[in-house]
N, C-alpha and C positions, 0 to 999 in steps of 0.2 A: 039386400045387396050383398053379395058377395067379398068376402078378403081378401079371396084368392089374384094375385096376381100372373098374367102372363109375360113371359118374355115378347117383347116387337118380332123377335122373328116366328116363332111359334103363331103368332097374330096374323104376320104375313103367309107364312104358309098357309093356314087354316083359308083366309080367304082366295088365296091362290087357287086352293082346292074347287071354292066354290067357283070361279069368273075363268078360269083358264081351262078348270078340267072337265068341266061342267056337273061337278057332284051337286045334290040336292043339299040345301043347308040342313035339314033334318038330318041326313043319311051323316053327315059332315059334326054334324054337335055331338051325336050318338057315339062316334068313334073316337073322335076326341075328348068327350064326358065333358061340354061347356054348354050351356044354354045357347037357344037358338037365339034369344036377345042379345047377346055377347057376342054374335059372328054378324047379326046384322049392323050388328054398329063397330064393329072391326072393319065392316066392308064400307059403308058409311062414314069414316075415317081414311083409309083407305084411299077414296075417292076426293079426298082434299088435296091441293098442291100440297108437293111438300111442303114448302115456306111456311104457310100456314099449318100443317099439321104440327110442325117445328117448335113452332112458335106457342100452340096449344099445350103440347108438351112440357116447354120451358114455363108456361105460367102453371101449371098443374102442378109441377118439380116445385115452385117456388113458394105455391098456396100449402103444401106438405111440410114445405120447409118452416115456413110461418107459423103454421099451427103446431109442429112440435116446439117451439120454440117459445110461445103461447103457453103452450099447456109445463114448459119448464118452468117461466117465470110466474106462473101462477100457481105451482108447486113451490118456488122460492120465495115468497109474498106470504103464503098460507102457513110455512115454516117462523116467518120471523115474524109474525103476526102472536103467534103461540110462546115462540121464546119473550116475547115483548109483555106480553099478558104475564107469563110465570116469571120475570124479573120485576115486574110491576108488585107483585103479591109478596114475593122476598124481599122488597125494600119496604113495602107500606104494610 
């Protein structure tokens, strides 16, 4: 999978290209440089209410949020774990 990120409007155009203008989704990834699995499921997205797309959004924003925050406080655990071990060996 990919890291690269798109912007939503970038998203929205891309599939606009394909459902309004009637471009082929190959002729459409090739030009853009994104996989054709990446415009099917931008269109497939797309095709949800807003509401729901929204909402998918906000829990995705939130699952990102979570796991940086995860991986901080298990970088701040793994830290005081190490100082606790080398203050344990300076007293004993």
């Amino acid at each position: 999978m990919s890291s690269k990120r798109y912007p939503e409007e970038f998203k929205a155009e891309a599939v606009k290209q394909i459902t309004e203008r009637g471009h082929s989704v190959a002729d459409v990834a090739g030009r853009l440089g994104v996989s054709i699995h990446s415009l099917y499921a931008w269109q497939r997205q797309r095709e949800k209410p807003s509401g729901a797309r929204q909402t998918e959004t906000d829990h995705a924003a939130e699952l990102r949020r979570v796991k940086a925050e995860l991986r901080r406080v298990t970088e701040e655990r793994d830290i005081l774990k190490k100082a606790a071990t080398y203050f344990a060996r300076l007293s004993g």
